[in-house]
N, CA, C and O atoms as CSV, one atom per row, in Angstrom:
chain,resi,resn,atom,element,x,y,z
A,1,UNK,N,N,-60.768,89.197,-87.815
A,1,UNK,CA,C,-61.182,88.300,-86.739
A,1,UNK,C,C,-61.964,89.110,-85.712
A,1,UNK,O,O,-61.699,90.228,-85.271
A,2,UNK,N,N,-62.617,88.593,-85.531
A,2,UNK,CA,C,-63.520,89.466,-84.316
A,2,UNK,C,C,-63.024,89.187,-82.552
A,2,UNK,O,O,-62.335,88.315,-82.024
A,3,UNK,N,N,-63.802,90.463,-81.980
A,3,UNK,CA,C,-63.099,90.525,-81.166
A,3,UNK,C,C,-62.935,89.070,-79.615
A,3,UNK,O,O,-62.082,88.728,-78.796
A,4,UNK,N,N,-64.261,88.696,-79.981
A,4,UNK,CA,C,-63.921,87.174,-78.867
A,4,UNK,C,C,-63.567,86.072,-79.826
A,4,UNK,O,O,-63.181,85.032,-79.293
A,5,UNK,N,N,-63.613,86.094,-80.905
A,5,UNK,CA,C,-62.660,84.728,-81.669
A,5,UNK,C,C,-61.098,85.052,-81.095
A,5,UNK,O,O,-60.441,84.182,-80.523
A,6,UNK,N,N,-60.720,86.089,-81.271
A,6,UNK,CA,C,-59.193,86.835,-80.580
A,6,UNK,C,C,-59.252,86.498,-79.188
A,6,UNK,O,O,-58.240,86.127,-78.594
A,7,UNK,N,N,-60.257,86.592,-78.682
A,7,UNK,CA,C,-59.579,86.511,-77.016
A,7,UNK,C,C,-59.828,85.290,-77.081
A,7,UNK,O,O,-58.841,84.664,-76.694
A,8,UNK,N,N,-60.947,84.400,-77.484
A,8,UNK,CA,C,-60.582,82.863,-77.004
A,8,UNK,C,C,-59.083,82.340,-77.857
A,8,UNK,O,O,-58.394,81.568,-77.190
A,9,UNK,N,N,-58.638,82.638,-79.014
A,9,UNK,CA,C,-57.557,82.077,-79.257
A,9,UNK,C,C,-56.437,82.776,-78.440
A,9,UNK,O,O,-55.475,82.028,-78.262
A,10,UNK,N,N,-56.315,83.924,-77.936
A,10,UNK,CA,C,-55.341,84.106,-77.057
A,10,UNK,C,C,-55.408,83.636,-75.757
A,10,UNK,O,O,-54.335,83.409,-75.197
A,11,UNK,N,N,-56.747,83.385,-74.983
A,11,UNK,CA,C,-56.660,82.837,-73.740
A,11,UNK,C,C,-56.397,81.120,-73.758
A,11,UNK,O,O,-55.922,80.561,-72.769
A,12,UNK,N,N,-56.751,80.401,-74.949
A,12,UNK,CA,C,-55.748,78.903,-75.058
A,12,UNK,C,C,-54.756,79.137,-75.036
A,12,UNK,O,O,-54.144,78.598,-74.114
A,13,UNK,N,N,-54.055,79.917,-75.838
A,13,UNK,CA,C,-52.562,80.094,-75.791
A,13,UNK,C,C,-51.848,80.587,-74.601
A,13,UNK,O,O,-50.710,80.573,-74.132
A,14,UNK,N,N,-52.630,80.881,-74.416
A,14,UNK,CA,C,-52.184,81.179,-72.274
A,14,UNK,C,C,-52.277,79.991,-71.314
A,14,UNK,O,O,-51.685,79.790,-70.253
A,15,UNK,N,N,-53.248,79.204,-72.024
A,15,UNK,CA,C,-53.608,78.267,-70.833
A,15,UNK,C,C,-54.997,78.752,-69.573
A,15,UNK,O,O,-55.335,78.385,-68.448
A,16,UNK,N,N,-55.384,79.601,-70.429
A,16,UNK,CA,C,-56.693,80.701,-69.316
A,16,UNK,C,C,-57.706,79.951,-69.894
A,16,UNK,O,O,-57.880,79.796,-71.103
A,17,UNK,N,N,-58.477,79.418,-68.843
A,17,UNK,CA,C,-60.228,78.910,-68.788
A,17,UNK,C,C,-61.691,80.239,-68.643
A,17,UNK,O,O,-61.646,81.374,-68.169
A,18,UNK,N,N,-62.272,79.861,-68.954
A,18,UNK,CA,C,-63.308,80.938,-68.949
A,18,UNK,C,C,-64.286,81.110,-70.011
A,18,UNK,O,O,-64.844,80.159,-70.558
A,19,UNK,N,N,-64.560,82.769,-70.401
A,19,UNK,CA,C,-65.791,82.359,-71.726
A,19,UNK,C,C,-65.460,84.105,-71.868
A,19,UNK,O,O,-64.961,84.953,-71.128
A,20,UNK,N,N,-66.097,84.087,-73.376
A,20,UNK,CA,C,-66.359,85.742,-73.420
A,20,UNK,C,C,-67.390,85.733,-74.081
A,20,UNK,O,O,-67.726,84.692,-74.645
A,21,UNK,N,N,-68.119,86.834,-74.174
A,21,UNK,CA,C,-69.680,87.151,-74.660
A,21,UNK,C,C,-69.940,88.359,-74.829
A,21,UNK,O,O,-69.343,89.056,-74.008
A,22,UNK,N,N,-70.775,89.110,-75.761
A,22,UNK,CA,C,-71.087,90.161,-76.288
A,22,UNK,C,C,-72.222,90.870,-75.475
A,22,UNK,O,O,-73.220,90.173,-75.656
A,23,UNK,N,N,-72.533,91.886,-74.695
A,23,UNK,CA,C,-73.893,92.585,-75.113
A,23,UNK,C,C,-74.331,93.432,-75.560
A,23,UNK,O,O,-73.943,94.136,-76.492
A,24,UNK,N,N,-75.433,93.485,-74.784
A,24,UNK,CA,C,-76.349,94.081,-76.663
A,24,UNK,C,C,-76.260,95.548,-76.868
A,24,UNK,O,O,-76.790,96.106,-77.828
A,25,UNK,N,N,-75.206,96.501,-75.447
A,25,UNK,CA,C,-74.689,97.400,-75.630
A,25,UNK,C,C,-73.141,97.736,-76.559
A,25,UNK,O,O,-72.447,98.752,-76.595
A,26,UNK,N,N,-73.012,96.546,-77.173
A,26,UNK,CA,C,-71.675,96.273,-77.769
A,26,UNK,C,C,-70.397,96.836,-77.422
A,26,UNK,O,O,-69.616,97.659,-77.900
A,27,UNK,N,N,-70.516,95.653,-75.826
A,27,UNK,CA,C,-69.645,95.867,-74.997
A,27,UNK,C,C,-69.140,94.484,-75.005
A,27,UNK,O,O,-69.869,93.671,-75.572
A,28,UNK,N,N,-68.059,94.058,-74.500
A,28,UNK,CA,C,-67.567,92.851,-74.865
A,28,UNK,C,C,-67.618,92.058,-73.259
A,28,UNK,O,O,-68.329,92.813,-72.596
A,29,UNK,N,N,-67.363,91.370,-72.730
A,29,UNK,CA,C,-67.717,90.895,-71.324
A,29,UNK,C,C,-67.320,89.604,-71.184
A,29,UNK,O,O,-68.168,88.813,-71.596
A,30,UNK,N,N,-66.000,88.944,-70.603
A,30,UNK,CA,C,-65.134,87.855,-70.505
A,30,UNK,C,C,-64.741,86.999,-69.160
A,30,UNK,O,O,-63.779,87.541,-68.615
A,31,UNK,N,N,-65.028,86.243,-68.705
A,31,UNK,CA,C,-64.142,85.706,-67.339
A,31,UNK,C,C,-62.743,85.102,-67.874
A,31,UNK,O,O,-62.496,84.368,-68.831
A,32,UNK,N,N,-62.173,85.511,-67.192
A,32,UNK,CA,C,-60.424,84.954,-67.095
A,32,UNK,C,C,-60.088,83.918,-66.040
A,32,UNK,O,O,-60.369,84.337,-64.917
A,33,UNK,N,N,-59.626,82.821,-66.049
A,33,UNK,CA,C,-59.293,81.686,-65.151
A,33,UNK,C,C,-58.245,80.920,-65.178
A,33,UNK,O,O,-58.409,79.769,-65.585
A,34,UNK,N,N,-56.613,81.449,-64.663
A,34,UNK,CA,C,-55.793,80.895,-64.718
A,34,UNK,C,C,-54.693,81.344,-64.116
A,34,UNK,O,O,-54.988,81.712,-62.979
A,35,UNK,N,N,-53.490,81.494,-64.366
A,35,UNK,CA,C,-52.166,81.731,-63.553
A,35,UNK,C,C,-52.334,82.756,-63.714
A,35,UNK,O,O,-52.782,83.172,-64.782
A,36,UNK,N,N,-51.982,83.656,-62.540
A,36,UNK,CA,C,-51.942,85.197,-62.609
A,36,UNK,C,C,-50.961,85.634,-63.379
A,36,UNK,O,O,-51.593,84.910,-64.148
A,37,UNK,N,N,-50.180,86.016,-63.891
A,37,UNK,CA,C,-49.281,86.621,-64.598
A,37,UNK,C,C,-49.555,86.240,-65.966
A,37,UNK,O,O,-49.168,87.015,-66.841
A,38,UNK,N,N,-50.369,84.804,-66.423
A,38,UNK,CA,C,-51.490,84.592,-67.434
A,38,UNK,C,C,-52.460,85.700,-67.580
A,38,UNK,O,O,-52.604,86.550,-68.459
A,39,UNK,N,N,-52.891,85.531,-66.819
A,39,UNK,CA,C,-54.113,86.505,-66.639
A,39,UNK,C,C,-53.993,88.069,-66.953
A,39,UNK,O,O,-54.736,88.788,-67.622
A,40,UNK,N,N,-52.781,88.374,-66.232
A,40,UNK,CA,C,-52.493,89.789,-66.258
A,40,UNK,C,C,-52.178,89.914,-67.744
A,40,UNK,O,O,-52.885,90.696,-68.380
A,41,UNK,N,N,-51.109,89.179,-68.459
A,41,UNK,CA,C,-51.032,89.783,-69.524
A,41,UNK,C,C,-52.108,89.893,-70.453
A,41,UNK,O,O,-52.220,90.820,-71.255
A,42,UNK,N,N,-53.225,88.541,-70.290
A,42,UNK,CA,C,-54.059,89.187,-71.161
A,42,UNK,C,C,-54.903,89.832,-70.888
A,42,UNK,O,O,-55.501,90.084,-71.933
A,43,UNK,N,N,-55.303,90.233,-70.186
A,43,UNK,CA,C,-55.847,91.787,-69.702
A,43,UNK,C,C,-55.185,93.191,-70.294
A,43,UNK,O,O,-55.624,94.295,-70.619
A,44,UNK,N,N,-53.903,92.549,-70.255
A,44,UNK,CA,C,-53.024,94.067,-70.673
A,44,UNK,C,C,-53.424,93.738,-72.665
A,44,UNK,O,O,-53.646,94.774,-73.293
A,45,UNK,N,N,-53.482,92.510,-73.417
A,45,UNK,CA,C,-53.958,92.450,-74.201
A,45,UNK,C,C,-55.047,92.998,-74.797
A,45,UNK,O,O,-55.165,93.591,-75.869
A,46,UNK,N,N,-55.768,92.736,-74.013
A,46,UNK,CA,C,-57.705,93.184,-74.105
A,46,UNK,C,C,-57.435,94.278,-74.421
A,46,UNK,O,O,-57.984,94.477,-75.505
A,47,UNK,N,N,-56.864,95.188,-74.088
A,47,UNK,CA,C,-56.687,96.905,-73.980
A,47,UNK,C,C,-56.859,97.473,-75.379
A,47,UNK,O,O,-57.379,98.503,-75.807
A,48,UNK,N,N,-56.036,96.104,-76.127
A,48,UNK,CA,C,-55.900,96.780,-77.625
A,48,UNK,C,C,-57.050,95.705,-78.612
A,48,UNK,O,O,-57.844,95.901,-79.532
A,49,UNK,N,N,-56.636,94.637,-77.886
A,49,UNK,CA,C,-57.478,93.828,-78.805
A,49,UNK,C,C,-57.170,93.275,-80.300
A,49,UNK,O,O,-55.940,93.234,-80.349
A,50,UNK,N,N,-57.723,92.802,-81.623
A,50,UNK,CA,C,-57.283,92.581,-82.510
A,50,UNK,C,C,-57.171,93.163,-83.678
A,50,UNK,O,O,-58.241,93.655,-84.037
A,51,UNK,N,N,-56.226,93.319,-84.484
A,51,UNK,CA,C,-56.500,94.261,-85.574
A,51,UNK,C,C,-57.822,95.181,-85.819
A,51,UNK,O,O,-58.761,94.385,-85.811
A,52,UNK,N,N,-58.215,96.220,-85.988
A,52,UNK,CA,C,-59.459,96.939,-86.680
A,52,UNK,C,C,-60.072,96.844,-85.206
A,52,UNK,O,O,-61.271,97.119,-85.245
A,53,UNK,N,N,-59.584,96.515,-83.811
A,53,UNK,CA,C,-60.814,96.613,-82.888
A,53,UNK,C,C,-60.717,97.850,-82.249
A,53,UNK,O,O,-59.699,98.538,-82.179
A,54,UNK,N,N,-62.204,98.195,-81.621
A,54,UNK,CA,C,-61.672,99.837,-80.757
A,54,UNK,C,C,-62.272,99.551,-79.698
A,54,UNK,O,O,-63.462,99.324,-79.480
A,55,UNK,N,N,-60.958,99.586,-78.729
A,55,UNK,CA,C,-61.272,99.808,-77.153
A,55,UNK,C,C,-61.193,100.882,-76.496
A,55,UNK,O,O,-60.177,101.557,-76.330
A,56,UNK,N,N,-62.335,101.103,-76.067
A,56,UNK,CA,C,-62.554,102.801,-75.514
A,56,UNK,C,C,-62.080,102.529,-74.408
A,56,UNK,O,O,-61.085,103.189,-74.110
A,57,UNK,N,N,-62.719,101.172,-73.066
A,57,UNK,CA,C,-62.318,101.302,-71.869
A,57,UNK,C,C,-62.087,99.958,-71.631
A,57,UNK,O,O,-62.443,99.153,-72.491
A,58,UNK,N,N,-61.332,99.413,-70.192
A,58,UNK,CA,C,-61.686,97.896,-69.941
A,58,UNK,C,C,-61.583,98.275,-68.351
A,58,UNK,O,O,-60.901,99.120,-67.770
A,59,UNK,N,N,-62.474,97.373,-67.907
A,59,UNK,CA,C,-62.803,97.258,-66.626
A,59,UNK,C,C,-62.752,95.756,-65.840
A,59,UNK,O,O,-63.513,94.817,-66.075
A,60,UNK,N,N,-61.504,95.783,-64.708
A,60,UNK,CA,C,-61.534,94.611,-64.659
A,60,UNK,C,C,-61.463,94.259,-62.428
A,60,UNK,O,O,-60.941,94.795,-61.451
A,61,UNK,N,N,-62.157,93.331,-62.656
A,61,UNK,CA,C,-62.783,92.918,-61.396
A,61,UNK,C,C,-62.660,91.342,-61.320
A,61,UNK,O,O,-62.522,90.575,-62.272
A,62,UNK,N,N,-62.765,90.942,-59.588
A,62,UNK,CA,C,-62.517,89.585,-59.044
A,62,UNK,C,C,-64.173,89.004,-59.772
A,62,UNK,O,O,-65.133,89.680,-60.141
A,63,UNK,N,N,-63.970,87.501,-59.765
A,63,UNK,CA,C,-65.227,86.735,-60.637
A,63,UNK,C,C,-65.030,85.579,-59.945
A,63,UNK,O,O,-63.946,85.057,-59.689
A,64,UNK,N,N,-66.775,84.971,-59.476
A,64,UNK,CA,C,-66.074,83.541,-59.074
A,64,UNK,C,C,-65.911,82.899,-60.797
A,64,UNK,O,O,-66.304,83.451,-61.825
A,65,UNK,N,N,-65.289,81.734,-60.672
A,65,UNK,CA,C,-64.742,80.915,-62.199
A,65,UNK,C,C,-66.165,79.993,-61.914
A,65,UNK,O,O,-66.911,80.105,-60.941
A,66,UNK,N,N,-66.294,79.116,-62.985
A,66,UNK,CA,C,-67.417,77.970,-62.716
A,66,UNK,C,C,-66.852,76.913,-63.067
A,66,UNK,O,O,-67.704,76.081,-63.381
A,67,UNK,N,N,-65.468,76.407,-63.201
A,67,UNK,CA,C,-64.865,75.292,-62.965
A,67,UNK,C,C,-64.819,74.583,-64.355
A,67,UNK,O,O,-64.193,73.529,-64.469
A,68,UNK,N,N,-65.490,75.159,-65.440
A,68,UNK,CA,C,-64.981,74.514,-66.876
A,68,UNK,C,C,-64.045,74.615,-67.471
A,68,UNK,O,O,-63.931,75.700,-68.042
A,69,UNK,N,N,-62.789,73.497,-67.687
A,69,UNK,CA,C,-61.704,73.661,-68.084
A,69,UNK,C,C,-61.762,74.164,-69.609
A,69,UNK,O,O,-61.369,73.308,-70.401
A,70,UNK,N,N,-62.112,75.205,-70.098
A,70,UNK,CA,C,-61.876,75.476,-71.681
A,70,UNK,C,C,-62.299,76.964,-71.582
A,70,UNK,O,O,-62.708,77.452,-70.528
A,71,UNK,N,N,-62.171,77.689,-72.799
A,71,UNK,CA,C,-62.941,78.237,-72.647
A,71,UNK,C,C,-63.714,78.792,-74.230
A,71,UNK,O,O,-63.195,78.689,-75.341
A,72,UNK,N,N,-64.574,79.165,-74.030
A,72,UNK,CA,C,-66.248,79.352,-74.951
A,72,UNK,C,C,-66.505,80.773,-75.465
A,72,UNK,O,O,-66.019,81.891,-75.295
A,73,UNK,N,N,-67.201,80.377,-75.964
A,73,UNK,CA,C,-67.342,82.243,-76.644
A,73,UNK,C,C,-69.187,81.610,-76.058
A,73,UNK,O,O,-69.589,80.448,-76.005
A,74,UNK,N,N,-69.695,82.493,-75.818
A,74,UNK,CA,C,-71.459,81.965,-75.021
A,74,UNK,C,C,-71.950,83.326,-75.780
A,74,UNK,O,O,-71.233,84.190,-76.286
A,75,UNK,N,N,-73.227,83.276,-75.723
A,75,UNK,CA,C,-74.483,83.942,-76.387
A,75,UNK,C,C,-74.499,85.289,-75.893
A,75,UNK,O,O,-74.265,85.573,-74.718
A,76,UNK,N,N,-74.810,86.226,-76.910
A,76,UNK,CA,C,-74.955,87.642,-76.409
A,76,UNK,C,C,-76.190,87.696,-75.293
A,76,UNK,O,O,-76.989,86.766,-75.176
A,77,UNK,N,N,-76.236,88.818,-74.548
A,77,UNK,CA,C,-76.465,88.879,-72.899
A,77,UNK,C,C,-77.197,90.555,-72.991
A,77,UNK,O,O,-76.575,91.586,-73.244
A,78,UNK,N,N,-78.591,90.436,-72.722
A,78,UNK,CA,C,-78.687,91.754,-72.337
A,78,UNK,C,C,-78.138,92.815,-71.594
A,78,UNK,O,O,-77.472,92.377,-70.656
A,79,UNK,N,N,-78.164,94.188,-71.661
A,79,UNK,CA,C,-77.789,95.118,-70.638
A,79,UNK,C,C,-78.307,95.155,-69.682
A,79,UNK,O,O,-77.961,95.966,-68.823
């Protein structure tokens, strides 16, 4: 499974709104939108990610949300 098919099925299962998306530095790049202690754990998730994935680093920062209840996997994004 790749690595944002994994985070969108783990962020439904949380109940977390948002999106994740690839760029073209094949870096992975996600908003999170939901109960904090939601949130936190999957962040602490991300770290490892899904079978066969390699996370070198994660970097995580405040985001405004854009108010869509779901969340999306959206189009890779230049650097």
């Amino acid at each position: 499974m790749s690595y944002r098919r994994w985070l969108q099925s783990q962020a439904l299962d949380r109940g977390i709104y948002g999106w994740v998306r690839n760029r073209t530095d094949g870096s992975v790049e996600a908003l999170l939108h939901g109960d904090a202690r939601q949130v936190d754990d999957m962040v602490r998730a991300c770290r490892h990610g899904p079978d066969l994935a390699r996370v070198d680093k994660l970097h995580s920062e405040p985001a405004q949300y854009d108010g869509i209840e779901d969340f999306r996997i959206e189009q890779t994004v230049p650097v």
